[in-house]
ChimeraX commands (.cxc) that place a marker at each C-alpha (Angstrom):
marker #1 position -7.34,-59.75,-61.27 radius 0.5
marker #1 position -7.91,-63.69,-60.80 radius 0.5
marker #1 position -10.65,-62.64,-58.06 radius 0.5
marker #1 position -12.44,-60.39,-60.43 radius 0.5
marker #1 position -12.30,-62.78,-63.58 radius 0.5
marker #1 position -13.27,-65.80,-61.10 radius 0.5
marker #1 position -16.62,-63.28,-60.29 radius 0.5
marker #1 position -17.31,-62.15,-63.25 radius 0.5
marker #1 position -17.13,-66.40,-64.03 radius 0.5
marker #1 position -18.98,-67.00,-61.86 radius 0.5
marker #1 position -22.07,-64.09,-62.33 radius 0.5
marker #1 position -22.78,-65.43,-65.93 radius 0.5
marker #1 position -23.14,-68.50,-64.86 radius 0.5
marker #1 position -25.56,-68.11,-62.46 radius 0.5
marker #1 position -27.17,-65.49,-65.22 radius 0.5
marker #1 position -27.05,-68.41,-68.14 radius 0.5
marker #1 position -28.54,-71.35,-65.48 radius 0.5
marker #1 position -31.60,-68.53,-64.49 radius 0.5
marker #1 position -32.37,-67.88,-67.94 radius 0.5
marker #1 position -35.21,-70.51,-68.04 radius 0.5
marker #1 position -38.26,-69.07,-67.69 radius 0.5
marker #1 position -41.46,-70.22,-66.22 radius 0.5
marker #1 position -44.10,-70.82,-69.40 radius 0.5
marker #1 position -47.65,-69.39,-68.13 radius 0.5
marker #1 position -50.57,-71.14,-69.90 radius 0.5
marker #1 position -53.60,-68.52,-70.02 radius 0.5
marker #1 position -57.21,-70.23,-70.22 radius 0.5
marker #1 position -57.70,-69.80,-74.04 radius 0.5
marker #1 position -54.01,-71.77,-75.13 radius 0.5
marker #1 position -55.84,-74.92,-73.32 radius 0.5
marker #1 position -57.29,-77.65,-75.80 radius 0.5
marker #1 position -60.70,-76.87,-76.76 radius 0.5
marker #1 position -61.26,-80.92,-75.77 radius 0.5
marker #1 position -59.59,-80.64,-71.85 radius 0.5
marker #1 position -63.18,-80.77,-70.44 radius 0.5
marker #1 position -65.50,-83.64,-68.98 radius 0.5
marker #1 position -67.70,-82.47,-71.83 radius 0.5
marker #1 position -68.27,-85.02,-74.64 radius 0.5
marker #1 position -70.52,-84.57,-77.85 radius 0.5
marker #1 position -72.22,-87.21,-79.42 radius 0.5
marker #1 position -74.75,-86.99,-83.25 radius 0.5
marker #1 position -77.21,-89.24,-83.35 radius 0.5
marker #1 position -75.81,-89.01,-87.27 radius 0.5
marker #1 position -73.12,-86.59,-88.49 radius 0.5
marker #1 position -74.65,-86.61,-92.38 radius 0.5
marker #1 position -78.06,-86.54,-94.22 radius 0.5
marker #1 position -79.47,-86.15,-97.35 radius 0.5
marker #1 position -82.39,-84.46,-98.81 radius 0.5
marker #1 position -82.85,-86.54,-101.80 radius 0.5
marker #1 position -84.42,-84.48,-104.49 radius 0.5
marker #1 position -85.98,-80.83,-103.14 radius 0.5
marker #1 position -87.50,-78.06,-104.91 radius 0.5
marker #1 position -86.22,-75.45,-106.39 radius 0.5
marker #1 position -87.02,-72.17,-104.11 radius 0.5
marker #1 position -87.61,-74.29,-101.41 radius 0.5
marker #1 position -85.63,-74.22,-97.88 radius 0.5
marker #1 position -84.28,-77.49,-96.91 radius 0.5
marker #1 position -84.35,-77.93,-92.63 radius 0.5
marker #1 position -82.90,-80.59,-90.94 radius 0.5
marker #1 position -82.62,-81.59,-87.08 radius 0.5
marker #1 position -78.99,-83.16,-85.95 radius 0.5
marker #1 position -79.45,-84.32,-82.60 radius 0.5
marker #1 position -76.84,-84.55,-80.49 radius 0.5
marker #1 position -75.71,-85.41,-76.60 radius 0.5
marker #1 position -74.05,-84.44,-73.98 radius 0.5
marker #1 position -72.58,-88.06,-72.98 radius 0.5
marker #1 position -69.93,-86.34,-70.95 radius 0.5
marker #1 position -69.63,-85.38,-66.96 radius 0.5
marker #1 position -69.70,-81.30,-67.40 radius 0.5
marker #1 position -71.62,-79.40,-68.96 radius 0.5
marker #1 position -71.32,-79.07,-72.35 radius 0.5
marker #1 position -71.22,-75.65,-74.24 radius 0.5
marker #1 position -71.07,-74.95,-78.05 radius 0.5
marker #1 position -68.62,-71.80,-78.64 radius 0.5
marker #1 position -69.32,-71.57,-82.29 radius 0.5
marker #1 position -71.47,-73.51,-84.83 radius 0.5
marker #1 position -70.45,-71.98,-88.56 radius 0.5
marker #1 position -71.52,-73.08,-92.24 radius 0.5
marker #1 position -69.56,-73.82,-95.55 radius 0.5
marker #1 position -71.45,-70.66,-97.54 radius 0.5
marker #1 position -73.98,-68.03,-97.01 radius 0.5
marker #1 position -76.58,-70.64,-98.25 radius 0.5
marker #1 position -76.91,-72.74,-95.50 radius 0.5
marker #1 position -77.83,-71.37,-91.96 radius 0.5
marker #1 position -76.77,-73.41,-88.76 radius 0.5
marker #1 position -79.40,-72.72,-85.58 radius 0.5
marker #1 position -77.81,-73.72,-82.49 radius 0.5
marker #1 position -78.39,-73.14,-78.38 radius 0.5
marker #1 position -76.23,-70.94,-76.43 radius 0.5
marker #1 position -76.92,-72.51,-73.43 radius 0.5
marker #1 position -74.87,-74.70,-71.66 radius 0.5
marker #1 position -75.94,-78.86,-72.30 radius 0.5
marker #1 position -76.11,-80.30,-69.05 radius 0.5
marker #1 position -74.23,-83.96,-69.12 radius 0.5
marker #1 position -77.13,-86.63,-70.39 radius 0.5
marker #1 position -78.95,-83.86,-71.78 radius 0.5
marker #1 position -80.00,-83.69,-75.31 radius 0.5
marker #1 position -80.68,-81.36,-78.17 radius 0.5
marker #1 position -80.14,-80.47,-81.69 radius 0.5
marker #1 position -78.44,-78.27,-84.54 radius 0.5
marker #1 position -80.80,-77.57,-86.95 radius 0.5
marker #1 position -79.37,-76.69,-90.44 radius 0.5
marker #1 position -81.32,-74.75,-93.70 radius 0.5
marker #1 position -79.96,-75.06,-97.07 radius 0.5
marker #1 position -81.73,-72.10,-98.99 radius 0.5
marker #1 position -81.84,-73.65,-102.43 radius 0.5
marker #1 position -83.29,-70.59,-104.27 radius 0.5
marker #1 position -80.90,-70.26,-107.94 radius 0.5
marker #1 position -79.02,-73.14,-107.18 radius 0.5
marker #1 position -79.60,-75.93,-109.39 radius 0.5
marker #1 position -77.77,-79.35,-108.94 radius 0.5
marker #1 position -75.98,-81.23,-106.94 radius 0.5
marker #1 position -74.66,-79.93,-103.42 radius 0.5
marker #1 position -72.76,-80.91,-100.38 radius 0.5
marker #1 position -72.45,-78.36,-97.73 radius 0.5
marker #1 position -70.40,-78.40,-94.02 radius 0.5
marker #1 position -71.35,-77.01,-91.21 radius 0.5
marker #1 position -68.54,-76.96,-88.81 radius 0.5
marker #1 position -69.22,-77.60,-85.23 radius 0.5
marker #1 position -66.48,-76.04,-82.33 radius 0.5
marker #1 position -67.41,-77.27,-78.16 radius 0.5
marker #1 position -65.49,-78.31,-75.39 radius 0.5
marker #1 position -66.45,-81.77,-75.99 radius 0.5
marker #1 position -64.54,-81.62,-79.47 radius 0.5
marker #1 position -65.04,-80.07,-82.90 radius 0.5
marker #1 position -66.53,-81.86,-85.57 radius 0.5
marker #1 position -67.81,-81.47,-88.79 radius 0.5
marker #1 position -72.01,-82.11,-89.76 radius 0.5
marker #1 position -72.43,-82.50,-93.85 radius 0.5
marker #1 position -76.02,-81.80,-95.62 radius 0.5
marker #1 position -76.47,-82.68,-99.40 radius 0.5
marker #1 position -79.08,-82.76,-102.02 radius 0.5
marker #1 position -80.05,-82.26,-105.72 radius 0.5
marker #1 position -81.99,-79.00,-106.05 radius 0.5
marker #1 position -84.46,-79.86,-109.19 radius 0.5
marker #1 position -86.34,-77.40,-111.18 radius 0.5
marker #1 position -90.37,-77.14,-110.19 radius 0.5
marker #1 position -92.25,-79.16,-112.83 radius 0.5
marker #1 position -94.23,-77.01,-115.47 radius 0.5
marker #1 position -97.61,-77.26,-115.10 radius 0.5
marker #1 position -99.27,-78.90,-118.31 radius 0.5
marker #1 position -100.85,-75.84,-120.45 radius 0.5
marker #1 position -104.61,-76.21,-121.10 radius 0.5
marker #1 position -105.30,-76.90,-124.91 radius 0.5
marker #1 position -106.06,-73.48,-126.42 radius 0.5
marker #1 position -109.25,-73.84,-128.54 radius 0.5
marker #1 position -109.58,-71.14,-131.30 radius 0.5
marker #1 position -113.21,-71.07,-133.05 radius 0.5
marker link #1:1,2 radius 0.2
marker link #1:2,3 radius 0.2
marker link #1:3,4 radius 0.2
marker link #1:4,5 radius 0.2
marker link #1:5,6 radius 0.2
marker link #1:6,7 radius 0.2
marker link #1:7,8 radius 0.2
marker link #1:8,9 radius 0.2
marker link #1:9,10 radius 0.2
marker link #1:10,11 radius 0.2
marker link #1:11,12 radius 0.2
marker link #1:12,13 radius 0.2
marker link #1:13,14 radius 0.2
marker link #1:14,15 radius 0.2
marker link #1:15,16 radius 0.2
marker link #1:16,17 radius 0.2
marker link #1:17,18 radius 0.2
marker link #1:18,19 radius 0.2
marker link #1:19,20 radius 0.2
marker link #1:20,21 radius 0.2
marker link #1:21,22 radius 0.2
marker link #1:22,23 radius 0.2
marker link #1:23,24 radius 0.2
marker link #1:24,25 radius 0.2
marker link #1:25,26 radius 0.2
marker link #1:26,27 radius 0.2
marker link #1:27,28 radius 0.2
marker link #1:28,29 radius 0.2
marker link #1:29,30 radius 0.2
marker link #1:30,31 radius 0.2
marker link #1:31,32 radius 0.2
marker link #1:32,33 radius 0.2
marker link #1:33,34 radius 0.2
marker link #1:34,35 radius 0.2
marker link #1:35,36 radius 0.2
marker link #1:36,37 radius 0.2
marker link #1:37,38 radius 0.2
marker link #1:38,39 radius 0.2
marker link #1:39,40 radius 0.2
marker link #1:40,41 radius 0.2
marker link #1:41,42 radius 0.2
marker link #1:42,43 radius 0.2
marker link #1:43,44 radius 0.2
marker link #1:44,45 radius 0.2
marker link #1:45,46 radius 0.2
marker link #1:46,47 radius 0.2
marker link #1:47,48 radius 0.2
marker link #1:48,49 radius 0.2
marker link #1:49,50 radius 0.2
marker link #1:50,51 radius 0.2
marker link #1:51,52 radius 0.2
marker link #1:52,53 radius 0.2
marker link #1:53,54 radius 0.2
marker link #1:54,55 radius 0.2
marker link #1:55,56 radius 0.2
marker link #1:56,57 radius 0.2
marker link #1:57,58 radius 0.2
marker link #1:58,59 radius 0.2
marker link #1:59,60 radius 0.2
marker link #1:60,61 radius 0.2
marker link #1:61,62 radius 0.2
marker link #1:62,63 radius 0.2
marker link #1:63,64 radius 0.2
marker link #1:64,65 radius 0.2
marker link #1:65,66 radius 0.2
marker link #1:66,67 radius 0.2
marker link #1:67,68 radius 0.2
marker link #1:68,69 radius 0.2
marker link #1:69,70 radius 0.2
marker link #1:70,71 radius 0.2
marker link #1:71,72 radius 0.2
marker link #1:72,73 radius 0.2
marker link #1:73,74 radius 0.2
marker link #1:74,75 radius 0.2
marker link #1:75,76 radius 0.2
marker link #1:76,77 radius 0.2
marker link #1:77,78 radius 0.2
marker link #1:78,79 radius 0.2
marker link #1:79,80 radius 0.2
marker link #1:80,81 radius 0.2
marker link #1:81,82 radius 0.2
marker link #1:82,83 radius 0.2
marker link #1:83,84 radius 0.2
marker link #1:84,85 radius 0.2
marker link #1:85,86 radius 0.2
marker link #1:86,87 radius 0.2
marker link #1:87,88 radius 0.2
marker link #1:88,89 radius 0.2
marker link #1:89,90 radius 0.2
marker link #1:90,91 radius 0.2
marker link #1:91,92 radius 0.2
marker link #1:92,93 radius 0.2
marker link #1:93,94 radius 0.2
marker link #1:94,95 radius 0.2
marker link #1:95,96 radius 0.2
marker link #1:96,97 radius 0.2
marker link #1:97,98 radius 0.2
marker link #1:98,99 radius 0.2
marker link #1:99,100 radius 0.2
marker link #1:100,101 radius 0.2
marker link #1:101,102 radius 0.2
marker link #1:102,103 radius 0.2
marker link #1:103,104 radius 0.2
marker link #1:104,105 radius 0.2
marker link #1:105,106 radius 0.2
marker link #1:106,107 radius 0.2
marker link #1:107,108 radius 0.2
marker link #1:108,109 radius 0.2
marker link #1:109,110 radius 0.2
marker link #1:110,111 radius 0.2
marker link #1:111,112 radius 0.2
marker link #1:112,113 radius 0.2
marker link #1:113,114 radius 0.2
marker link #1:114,115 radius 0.2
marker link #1:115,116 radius 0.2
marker link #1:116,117 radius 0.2
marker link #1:117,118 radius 0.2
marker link #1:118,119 radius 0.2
marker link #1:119,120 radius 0.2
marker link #1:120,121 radius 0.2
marker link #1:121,122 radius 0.2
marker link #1:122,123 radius 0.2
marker link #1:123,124 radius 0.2
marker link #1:124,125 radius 0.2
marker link #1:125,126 radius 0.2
marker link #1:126,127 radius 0.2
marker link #1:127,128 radius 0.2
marker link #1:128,129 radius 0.2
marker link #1:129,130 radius 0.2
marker link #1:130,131 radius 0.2
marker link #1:131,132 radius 0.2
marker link #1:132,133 radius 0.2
marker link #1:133,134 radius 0.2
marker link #1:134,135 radius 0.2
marker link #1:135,136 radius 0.2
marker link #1:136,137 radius 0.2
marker link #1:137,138 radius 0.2
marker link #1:138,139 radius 0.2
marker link #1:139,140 radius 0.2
marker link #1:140,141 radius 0.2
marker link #1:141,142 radius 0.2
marker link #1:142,143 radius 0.2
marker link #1:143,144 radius 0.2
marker link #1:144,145 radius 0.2
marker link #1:145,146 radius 0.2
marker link #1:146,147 radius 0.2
marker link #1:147,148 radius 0.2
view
């Protein structure tokens, strides 16, 4: 009886001290910044100052790869359906350069705005800001109407 409660001791330890299991990482758990890939904007921000109503609103963000691999962009996304982010799908090669160009479509939207556009890479994520005031096309002065 001793024997068998000294084994049966003895089985869940060995079953308690094996319980610790090996953690497997897969590729997409890693941190989106584990690369040699590094980003770098010439600015991060701009302003259009005063634009037209109706009118679409384009700027360039330039940006580098200042990094030792090459650099790739997995997703490039905007605040609202107003503003459309244009971005290359090609891997940056390190000391390479190009840009992100974002449009603010500022048809029916008076005002003041501030829109993101939010920027995901294996050199980092980051976050690119446009803003504006979207003013009403002048009228155009009416010709005197002379009535004889």
């Amino acid at each position: 009886m001793k024997f068998l409660l000294g084994l049966i001791l003895c089985l869940c330890t060995l079953l308690i001290s094996s319980a610790n299991a090996q953690v497997i990482t897969s590729p997409n758990d890693v941190n989106a910044k584990s690369s040699n890939a590094s980003i770098k904007f010439e600015t991060t921000s701009h302003s259009f100052g005063n634009i037209i109503e109706g009118q679409i609103a384009r700027y360039d963000f330039k940006f580098i790869n200042t990094g030792t691999e090459p650099l790739i962009l997995s997703n490039v996304s905007a605040s609202c359906g107003c503003t459309t982010p244009k971005w290359p799908r090609e891997a940056l090669a390190p000391g390479k350069s190009t840009v992100i160009t974002a449009e603010y479509n500022s048809q029916g939207r008076p005002g003041t705005f501030t829109k993101s556009i939010f920027v995901k890479s294996n050199g980092g994520d980051l976050t690119l800001t446009i803003s504006g005031n979207v003013v009403k096309e002048p009228e155009k002065p009416r010709s005197p109407i002379i009535i004889r």
